[in-house]
C-alpha positions in Angstrom: 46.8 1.6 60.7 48.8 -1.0 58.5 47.0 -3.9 56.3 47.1 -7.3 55.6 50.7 -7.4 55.1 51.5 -5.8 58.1 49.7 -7.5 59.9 51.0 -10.6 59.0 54.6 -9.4 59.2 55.1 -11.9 62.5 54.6 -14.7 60.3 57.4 -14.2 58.4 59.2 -14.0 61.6 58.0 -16.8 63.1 59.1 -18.4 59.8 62.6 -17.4 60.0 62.0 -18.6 63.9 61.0 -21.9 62.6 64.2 -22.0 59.8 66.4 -21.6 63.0 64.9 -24.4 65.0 65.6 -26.4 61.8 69.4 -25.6 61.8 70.1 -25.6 64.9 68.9 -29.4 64.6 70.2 -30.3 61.2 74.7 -29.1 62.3 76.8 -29.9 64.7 78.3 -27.0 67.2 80.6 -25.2 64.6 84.1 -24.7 66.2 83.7 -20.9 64.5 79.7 -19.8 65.2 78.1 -17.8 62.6 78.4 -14.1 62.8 75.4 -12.7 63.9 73.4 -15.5 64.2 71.3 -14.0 66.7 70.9 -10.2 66.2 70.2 -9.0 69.8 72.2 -9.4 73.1 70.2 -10.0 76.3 69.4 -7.5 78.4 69.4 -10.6 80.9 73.0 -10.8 80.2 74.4 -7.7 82.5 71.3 -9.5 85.2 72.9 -13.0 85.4 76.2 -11.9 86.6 76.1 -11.0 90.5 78.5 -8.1 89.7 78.7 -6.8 86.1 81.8 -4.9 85.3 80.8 -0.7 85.3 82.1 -0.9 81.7 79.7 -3.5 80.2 77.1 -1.2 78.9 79.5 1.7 77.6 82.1 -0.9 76.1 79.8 -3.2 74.8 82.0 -6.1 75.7 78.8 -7.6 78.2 79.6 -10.6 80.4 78.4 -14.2 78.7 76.9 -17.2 80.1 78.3 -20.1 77.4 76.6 -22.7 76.0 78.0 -25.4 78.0 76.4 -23.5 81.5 73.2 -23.0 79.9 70.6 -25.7 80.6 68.3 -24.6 77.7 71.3 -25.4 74.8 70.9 -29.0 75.7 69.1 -29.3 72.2 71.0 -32.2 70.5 71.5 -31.4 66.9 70.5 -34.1 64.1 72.2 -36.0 62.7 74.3 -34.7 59.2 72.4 -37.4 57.8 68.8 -35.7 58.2 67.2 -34.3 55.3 66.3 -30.8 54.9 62.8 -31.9 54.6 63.0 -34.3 57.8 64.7 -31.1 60.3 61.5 -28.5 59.1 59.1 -30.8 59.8 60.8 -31.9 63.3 61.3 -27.9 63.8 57.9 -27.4 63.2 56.7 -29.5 65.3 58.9 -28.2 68.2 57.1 -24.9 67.7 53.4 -26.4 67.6 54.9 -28.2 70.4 55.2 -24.3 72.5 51.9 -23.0 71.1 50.0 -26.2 72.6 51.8 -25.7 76.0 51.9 -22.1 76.3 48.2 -21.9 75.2 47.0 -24.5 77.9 49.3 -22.2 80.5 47.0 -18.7 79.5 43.9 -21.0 80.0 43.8 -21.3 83.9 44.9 -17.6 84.2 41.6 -15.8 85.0 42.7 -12.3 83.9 41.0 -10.8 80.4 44.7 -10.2 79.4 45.6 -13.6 79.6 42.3 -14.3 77.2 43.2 -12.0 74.9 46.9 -13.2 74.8 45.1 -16.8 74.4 43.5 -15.5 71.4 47.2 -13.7 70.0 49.0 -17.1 70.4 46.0 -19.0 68.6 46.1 -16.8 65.8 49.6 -16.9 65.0 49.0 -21.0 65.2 46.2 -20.3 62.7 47.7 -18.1 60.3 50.9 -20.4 60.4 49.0 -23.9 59.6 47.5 -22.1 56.3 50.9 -21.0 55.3 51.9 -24.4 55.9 49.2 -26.0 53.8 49.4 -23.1 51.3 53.6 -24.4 50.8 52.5 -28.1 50.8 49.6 -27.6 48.2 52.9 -25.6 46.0 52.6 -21.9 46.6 55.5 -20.2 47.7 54.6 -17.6 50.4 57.7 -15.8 49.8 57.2 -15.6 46.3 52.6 -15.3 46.1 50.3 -13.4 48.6 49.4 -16.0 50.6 47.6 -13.7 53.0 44.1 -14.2 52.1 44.9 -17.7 53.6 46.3 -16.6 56.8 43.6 -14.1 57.4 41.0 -16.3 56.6 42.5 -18.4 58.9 42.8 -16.3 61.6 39.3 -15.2 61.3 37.8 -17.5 64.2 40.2 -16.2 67.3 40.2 -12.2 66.0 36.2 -12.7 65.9 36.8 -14.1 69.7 39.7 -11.1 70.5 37.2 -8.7 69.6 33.8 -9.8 71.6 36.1 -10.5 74.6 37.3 -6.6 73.8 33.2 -5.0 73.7 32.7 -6.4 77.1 35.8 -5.4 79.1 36.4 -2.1 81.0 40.6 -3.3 80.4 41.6 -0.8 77.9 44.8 -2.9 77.1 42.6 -5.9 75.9 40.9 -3.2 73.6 43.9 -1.7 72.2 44.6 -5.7 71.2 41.5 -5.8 69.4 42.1 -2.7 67.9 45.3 -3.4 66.5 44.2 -6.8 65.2 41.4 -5.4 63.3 43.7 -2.7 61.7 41.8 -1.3 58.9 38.7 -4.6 58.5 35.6 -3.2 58.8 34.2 -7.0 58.4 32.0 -8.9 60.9 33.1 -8.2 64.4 36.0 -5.7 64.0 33.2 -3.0 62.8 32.3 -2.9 66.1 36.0 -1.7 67.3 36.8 2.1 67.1 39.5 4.1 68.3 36.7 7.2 69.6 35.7 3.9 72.0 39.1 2.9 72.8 39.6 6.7 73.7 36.7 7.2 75.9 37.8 4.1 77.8 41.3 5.3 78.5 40.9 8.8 77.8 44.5 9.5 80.4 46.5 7.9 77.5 48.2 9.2 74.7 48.0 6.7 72.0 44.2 6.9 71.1 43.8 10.4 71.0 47.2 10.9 68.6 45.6 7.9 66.4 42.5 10.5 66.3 44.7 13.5 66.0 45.9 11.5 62.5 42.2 10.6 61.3 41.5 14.2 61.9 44.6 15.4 60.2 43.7 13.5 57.1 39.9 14.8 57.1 41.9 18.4 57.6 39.7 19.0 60.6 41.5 21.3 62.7 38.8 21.5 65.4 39.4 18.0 66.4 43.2 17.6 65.7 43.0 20.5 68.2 41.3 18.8 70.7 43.2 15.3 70.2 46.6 17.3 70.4 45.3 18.9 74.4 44.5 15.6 75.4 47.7 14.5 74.3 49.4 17.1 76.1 47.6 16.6 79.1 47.8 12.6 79.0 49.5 10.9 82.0 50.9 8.0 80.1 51.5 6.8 76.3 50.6 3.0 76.2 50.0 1.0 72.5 49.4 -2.1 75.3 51.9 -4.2 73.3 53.7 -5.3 76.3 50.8 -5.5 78.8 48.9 -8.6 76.7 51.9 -9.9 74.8 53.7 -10.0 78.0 51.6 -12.4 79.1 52.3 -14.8 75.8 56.0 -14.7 77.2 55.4 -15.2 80.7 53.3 -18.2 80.0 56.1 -19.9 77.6 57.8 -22.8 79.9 61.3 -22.1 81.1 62.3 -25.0 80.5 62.6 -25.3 76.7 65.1 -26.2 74.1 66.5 -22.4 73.6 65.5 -22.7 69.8 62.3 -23.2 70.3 61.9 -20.7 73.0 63.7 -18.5 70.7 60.6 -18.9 67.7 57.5 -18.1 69.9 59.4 -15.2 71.9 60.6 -13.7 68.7 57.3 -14.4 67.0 55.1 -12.6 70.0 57.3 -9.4 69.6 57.1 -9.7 65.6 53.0 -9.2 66.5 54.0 -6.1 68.7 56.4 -4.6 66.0 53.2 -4.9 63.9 51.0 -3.2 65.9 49.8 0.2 64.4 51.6 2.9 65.9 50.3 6.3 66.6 50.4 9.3 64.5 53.9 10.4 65.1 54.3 12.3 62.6 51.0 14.2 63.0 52.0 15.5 66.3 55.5 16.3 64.8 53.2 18.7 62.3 51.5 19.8 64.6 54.5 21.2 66.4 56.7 22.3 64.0 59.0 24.8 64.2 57.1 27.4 62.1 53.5 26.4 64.0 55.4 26.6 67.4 56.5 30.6 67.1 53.0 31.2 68.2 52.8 31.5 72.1 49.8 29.4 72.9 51.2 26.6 70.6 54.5 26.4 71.9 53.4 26.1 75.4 51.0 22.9 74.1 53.7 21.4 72.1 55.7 22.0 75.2 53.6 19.8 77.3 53.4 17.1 74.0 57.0 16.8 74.2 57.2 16.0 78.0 54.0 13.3 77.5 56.4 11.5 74.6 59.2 11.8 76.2 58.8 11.7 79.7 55.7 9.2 80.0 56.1 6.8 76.8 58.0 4.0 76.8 59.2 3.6 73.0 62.6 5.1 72.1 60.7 7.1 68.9 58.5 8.4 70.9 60.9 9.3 73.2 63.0 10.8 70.1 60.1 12.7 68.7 59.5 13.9 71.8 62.7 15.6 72.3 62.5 17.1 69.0 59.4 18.8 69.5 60.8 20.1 73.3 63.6 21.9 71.0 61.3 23.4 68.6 59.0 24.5 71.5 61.9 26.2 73.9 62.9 23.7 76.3 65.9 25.4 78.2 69.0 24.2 77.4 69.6 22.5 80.5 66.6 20.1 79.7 67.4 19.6 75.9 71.2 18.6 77.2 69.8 16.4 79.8 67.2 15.0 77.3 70.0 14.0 75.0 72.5 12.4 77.3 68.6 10.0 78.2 68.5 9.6 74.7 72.1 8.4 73.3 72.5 6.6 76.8 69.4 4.5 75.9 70.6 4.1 72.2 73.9 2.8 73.5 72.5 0.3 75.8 70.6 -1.2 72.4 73.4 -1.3 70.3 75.1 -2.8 73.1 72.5 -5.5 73.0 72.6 -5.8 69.4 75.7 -7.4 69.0 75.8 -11.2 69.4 78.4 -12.5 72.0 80.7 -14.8 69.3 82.4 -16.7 72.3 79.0 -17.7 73.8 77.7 -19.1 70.7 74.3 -19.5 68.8 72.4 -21.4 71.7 73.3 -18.8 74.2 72.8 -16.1 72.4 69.4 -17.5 71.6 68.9 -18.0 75.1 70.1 -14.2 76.0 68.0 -12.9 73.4 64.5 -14.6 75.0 65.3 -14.0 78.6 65.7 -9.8 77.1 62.4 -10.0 75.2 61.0 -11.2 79.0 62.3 -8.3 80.8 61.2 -5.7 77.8 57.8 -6.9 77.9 57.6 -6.9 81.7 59.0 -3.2 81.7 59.0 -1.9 78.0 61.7 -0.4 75.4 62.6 2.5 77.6 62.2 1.2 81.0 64.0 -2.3 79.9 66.7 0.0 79.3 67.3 2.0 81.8 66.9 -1.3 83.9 70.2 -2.6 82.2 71.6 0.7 82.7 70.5 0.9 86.3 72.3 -2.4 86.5 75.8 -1.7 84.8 76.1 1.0 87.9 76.7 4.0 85.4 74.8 7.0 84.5 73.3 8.2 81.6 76.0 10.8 80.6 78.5 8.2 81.3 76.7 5.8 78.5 75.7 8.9 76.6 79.7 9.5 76.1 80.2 6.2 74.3 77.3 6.6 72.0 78.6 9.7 71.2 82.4 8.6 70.4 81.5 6.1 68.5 79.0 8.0 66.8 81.5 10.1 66.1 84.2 7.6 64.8 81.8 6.3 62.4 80.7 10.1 61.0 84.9 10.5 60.3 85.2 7.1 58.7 82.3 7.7 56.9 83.7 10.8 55.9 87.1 10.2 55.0 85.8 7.3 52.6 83.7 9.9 50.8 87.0 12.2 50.4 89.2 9.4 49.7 87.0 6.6 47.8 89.7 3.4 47.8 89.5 2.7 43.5 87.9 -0.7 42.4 91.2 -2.2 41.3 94.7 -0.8 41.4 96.0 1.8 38.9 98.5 0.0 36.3 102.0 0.8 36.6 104.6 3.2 34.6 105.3 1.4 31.9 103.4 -1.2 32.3 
C-alpha cells in the first residue's frame, strides 16, 4: 500500500485543478487555444450527439459540442488587469465554493456510501486548507514536505471514515477506509485490516490478491496459495473506487462554471488513482510461465486470468490478465479474441485523450467531467465499452485502428533509430 506521498498525490491535482480555475479567469478566449489544455476527451462526447458517426472511435476525430453551446463555459474571464495573486484567491474560492455545496448534497443522502464519500470530500478540503496556510506562512509545497501538515489535517474525517467502516456490513465503505489508512497503524486506522475487509467480501478479488502480496513478502507459500484459489474462484475484482467516489461526482451540481467542475471531478479521481492497488505483480509470479508448466498450476492461473480479465474493471488488470491466459494455454481463439478486447479498449482511451482544439478549453473541460461521470458510474472497462457500444463498431473494428497506428509509430520509431536526422547540417565542399 503507498504512503504519505501517495496518498496525498490528489492534492497536487486538485492544485493544478485550482491553477486552471485561476487561468481560465485571469485571459480572455485565445483566438488559437492551448494545445492540450485538457488531457482527456469525454467519453460524453460520442453520448451528446443523437447519431455519432461509426468512425468517431476508430478515427479519433469525435464529434464536439463548442463552447458557445455549452452552458457551463459561461465563466467570464477577469479582467487582464487582475493580479496573479487576486485570480488564485478568486479560484480558490470557486473550489471551496464546490466542496461546501457538494458536501451539504452527500448529507441528506442516507446511504453509508454517501457518508463515507462525505468524509473523502472533507478531507481533501482539510488537507488543501493546510497546504494553503503552509504557502501563506512561506513554505513551498512543491519545493518542502508539506505532508505532515495535510495529514495532520486530515486526521479528524479519516478517524470518522474509519468508525463509519467498523460498523458497516458495505464492503465498499471498508475498502475506503482501508485505502485511506494505507500503511498508519495510528489511532483508528489500527483497527482496519485487509484479513477483515476479506472476510467481509470474501467473492472479490482485490483483498485476497492484497493478502496474496503480504504473504508473498513473508514467503509464505501456504497462504499465497490459498489467497491465489480464492482469486481464481472470485466472481468480481472491485478496489470500490468508483462505488464511493462516484457518489462525490454525482453529488457535484450540474450547473457549475466548467472550471470549477473540472477541479473537484479531477481531484476525486486523483484520490482514486491513489488508492492502493492490488498485488499485480504477485499474481503475475505466481503464474509465470516457468510456474505454469505444472498441470494443476496452469489450470489455477487459468481461472486467475479469466477473474482479471473477464470480471475486473481496470484495463491493467484486464492486461495482466490476458498475459497470464497466454502463459497458462488459453486457445488461440480466446487469446485472439482477448486481444482485439484489449487494443479496442486502448483505442477508445487514446481516442479520449486527445483534446478537441476547435471546441476549446471550456468544453473540453466540460467533456472531460461529464467522462469522469460516466467512468465512475460504470468503471475504466465498462466506461469503455459503453463509448464503444455507442460509436456502433465492434471491437476488432477498433482493435484494427489501435493496431495501424501502433504500428505506424513502431516504423517511425524505427526508421529514426536507422536514420538519426544530425543536430546541425554537415558543412559544405569547400566551404
Amino acid at each position: 500500500m503507498g504512503g504519505p506521498r501517495l496518498r496525498w498525490r490528489v492534492v497536487i491535482g486538485l492544485a493544478l485543478a485550482v491553477a486552471l480555475i485561476a487561468l481560465l479567469r485571469s485571459r480572455p478566449e485565445p483566438a488559437e487555444p492551448a494545445a492540450a489544455a485538457v488531457p482527456l476527451r469525454s467519453a460524453a462526447v460520442q453520448m451528446r450527439a443523437q447519431a455519432p458517426p461509426v468512425d468517431a472511435v476508430a478515427s479519433r476525430r469525435p464529434p464536439a459540442a463548442p463552447a458557445s453551446a455549452t452552458p457551463e463555459c459561461e465563466l467570464k474571464p477577469a479582467p487582464p488587469s487582475a493580479s496573479a495573486a487576486a485570480s488564485s484567491t478568486a479560484a480558490s474560492a470557486e473550489a471551496e465554493r464546490v466542496l461546501r455545496e457538494v458536501d451539504a448534497a452527500l448529507a441528506v443522502r442516507p446511504s453509508e456510501r454517501a457518508a463515507a464519500a462525505r468524509h473523502y470530500v472533507a478531507m481533501i478540503g482539510a488537507a488543501t486548507q493546510a497546504a494553503a496556510s503552509q504557502e501563506r506562512s512561506g513554505v513551498d509545497c512543491s519545493k518542502t514536505s508539506c505532508w505532515g501538515a495535510m495529514d495532520a489535517a486530515a486526521e479528524s474525517e479519516r478517524n470518522a471514515l474509519v468508525r463509519l467502516a467498523l460498523h458497516s456490513r458495505d464492503p465498499a465503505v471498508y475498502a475506503a477506509a482501508f485505502h485511506v489508512c494505507a500503511h498508519k497503524r495510528e489511532q483508528d486506522c489500527q483497527l482496519i485490516s485487509v484479513e477483515q475487509w476479506a472476510q467481509l467480501d470474501p467473492h472479490n478479488a482485490v483483498p485476497w490478491l492484497h493478502l496474496a502480496a503480504e504473504a508473498q513478502a513473508r514467503q509464505d507459500e501456504s497462504n499465497l496459495a490459498e489467497a491465489m484459489h480464492h482469486v481464481a474462484r472470485a466472481s468480481h475484482s472491485e478496489m470500490y473506487e468508483n462505488g464511493v467516489l462516484g457518489e462525490a461526482l454525482t453529488a457535484m451540481p450540474n450547473v457549475q462554471p466548467a472550471a470549477a467542475q473540472f477541479a473537484f471531478a479531477t481531484s476525486v479521481r486523483g484520490i482514486a488513482a491513489a488508492w492502493a492497488a492490488p498485488g499485480m505483480q504477485t499474481a503475475s509470479r505466481y503464474c509465470s510461465a516457468a510456474n505454469t508448466r505444472d498441470s494443476n498450476r496452469q489450470q489455477l492461473c487459468s481461472d486467475v486470468a479469466d477473474t482479471l480479465f473477464a470480471r475486473s474493471n481496470s484495463l491493467v488488470e484486464l492486461s495482466i490478465g490476458l498475459r497470464i491466459g497466454q502463459r497458462a494455454g488459453w486457445p488461440a481463439s480466446k487469446v485472439a479474441a482477448a486481444e482485439a478486447e484489449r487494443d479496442a479498449l486502448m483505442q477508445v482511451q487514446l481516442a479520449l485523450s486527445q483534446p478537441d482544439a476547435v471546441a476549446g478549453d471550456c468544453a473540453n473541460a466540460v467533456a472531460l467531467v461529464k467522462q469522469l461521470r460516466l467512468w465512475a458510474e460504470r468503471g475504466e472497462t465498462g466506461g469503455a465499452r459503453e463509448v464503444m457500444r455507442r460509436s456502433g463498431q465492434s471491437a476488432s473494428e477498433v482493435a484494427a485502428a489501435y493496431r495501424t497506428e501502433r504500428d505506424k509509430r513502431a516504423a517511425q520509431a524505427t526508421a529514426e533509430n536507422v536514420n538519426p536526422q544530425p543536430s546541425q547540417a554537415a558543412p559544405s565542399p569547400g566551404s
